[in-house]
C-alpha angles and dihedrals in degrees: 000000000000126000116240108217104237132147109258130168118232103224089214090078149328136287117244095352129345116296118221118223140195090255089058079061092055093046097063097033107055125090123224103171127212121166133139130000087255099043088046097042083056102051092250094280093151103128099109092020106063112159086115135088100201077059090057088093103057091037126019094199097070107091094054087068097067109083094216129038126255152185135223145186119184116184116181151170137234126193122194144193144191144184126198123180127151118264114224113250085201120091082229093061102247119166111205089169146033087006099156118084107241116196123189129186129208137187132200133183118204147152107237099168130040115153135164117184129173126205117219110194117202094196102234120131084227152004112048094005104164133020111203118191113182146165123217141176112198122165120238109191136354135208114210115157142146125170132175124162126169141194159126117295114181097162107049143014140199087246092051092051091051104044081059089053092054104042111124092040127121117252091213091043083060105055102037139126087259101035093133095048098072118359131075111282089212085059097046102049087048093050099038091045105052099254087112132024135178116254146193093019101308141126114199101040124077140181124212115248091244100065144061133241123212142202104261081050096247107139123210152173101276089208152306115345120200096217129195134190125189133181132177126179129175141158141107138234125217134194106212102204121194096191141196131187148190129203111189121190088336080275098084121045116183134173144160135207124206096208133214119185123207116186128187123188137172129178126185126179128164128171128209139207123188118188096234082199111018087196092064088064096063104169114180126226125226093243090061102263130106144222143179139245111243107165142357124193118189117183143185136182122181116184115190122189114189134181122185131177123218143170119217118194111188135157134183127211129211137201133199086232083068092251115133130194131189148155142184133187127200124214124230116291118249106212144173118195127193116195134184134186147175141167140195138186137211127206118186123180136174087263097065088190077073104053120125142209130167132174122200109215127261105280116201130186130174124199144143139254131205112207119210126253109268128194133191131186135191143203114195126189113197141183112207105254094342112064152338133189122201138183125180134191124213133179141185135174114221101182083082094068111113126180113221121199116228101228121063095278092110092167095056085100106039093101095045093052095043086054085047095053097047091042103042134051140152123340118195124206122206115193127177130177139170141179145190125199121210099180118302099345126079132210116204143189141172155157150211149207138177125177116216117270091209110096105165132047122244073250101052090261110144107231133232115261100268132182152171125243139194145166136191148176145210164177136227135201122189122181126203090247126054100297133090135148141206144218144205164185131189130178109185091198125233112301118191131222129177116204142182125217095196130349134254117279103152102096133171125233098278101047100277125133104247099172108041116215110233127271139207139224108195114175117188136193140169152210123208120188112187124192113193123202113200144172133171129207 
């Protein structure tokens, strides 16, 4: 099968840099809230509620309505799983790659509430009755991930992929003193490393090392390759409140946050290819001698540290008929983000003296990104002592994010925010939550759901409505001194991903893909348990 010479992006890194893209501004900007074990246990549905300070984040407003002050630490634990297994690209069903179910666990311990507040009681029977100032770290998303899948592949390879992406480019170009500078550092580790070479004379063509070339120049796969693809991400992201709040006349509850966001994100990928038969990969040498392909390794690792700066303004509203009402509405997020990425790549054949190893250097880029306004209401029903349901709405539209450089090239991200404002457009969040007391003990349960903010393929398809669920449950002790704990359960459901390796890059001669590239299905869920410490004074 001969290769056709067309222009493909790997999905495992950029070209020259990295290239930032409208879902690294989604990453940084989406919520996903944790807290503390109640406001958890109760979906977070904490916006006309308040009382709480896991629930400081989503209201400000909360922790005026507490009458004392308190503190809480809330540690937890997520496990997560995830399946990957390649999805057919035949009507009949046929796998002819990544064919075995891999599934992979991972477990993370964090703190994803710690809060202090102090009540200053001015001593009126109404008007401004209480002051609260408070500090408060809730997390507000988490990144725990660990995917591995494995198969046969006997049509198409990583190297051969590649050697199509870098055909054009100059051999010399590839392997010189400034390599990194200016070519694709995808193109220049395979070729530095051994996973491509030139052939036949020429050089700008290359063929992967695991395929043959023949005399009438066609190029194809020289036999079964065992592949393996692995991926591990990890990281957090924190809201840091400093917090003030009114209470007046125990009707009218406000508060405001002065926000700082701290973000934390690792990705790590690497793909494998294992010869099944080392003697179906024959490459000859230019002295007349052959050897074989045994192994390639291609890695790459990408760090982000981000900062961001933002204001909340909420209030609640009571009745005397127990309904509460409240709202809250964040400003944009200020952020900075410094990121920093590198690759390498690793060839091995039967002849060691050809093995082959090569490291791009440590790329680093620092931006801004401007989150987008976000706004959540909420409607409370309590009896006095007994119960209280909750629900809350909140919405953001993401297609407002923009990234800003921070030199004077104020045009670098035209072309990204115009993709995100074509891509991207309005998520809603839905949260309910109830809860009963029998004495001093508490029962809880909630539940959550986001719809996507992505709207629009990377092709101009408008996408099905898509969304997240989870539900969770928990239980509450309250002693009749200052201390009093929490419990709880979240299961964040199956969500569903479908990812490339490497592209297509096998056509017919009218354009049309003849060998498909595999493709995975990873499907992830997770378990948090919380476990929230209190006391008031």
């Amino acid at each position: 099968m001969r290769k056709t010479a067309i222009t493909i992006l790997l999905t495992f890194a950029a070209a020259c840099a990295y290239a930032q893209n409208a879902y690294d501004a989604l990453l940084f900007s989406e919520n996903n809230y944790e807290g503390t074990a109640r406001s958890v246990a109760m979906g977070n549905a904490f916006t006309a509620l308040g009382g709480d300070l896991g629930a400081v984040t989503i209201n400000p407003a909360s922790a005026a309505v507490a009458s004392y002050g308190q503190f809480t630490i809330t540690p937890a634990l997520t496990l997560s799983s995830t399946t990957a297994q390649g999805v057919s690209p035949f009507s009949d069903g046929t796998l002819p790659y990544f064919e075995r179910k891999m599934k992979s666990n991972m477990t993370d311990f964090s703190m994803p509430n710690i809060g202090l507040s102090f009540n200053w009681d001015t001593h009126r029977r109404t008007g401004l009755k209480r002051l609260t100032f408070g500090f408060v770290a809730n997390k507000t998303a988490g990144w725990n991930e660990d995917v591995y899948a494995n198969g046969m592949n006997s049509t198409t390879s990583y190297m051969g992929a590649l050697a199509t992406e870098t055909n054009g480019l100059l051999a010399s170009d590839l392997n010189g003193e400034y390599a990194y500078d200016y070519m694709p550092w995808n193109s220049v580790v395979g070729y530095q490393s051994g996973m491509i070479s030139t052939f036949g004379g020429y050089e700008d063509e290359y063929v992967g090392a695991s395929e043959l070339v023949f005399d009438n120049g066609a190029i194809a796969l020289g036999g079964p390759l065992e592949q393996t693809y692995g991926r591990h991400v990890t990281g957090s992201k924190y809201d840091y409140a400093f917090n003030v709040g009114a209470n007046i006349s125990d009707i009218l509850y406000l508060g405001a946050n002065f926000n700082i966001t701290s973000t934390t994100y690792g990705y790590d990928e690497y793909f494998k290819e294992t010869a099944a038969d080392p003697a179906d990969f024959e490459i000859a040498l230019d002295n007349g001698e052959t050897m074989y392909f045994q192994q390639m390794k291609h890695k790459y690792t990408y760090q982000a540290d981000a900062s961001g700066y933002s204001a909340k303004f909420g209030l609640i509203l009571t009745s005397g008929a127990g309904f509460r009402l409240g709202a809250a509405i964040q400003t944009p997020t200020v952020t900075t983000v410094d990121e920093y990425w590198y690759q390498d790549g690793q060839t091995l054949f039967t002849e060691s003296a050809y093995n082959a190893t090569a490291y791009s250097p440590t790329g680093e880029y620092s931006y801004m990104l401007h989150s987008p306004f976000r706004a959540n209401f909420g409607l409370a029903y309590t009896i006095a002592g007994l119960a209280v349901i909750s629900a809350d709405y909140e919405v953001c539209d993401y297609s407002q994010m923009k990234f800003k450089a921070l030199d004077t090239d104020r045009d670098y991200f035209e072309d990204v925010n115009n993709d995100i404002k074509e891509r991207f457009g309005t998520s809603h969040m839905l949260r309910a939550g109830a809860e009963v007391k029998i004495g001093a003990l508490a029962v809880r349960g909630g539940y959550g759901l986001t719809t996507s903010a992505e709207k629009v393929s990377a092709w101009g398809d408008t996408l099905p409505l898509s969304y997240t669920q989870n539900a969770s449950f928990g239980l509450g002790y309250s002693s009749k001194g200052s201390f009093f704990a929490d419990f709880a359960v979240r299961k964040n459901f199956l969500k569903s991903e479908y990812y490339m390796p490497y592209s297509d890059y096998i056509f017919d001669e009218d354009g049309n893909i003849e060998t498909p590239a595999p493709e995975l299905l990873i499907r992830k869920s997770a378990w948090k348990v919380l476990l929230t410490f209190g006391w008031r004074f």
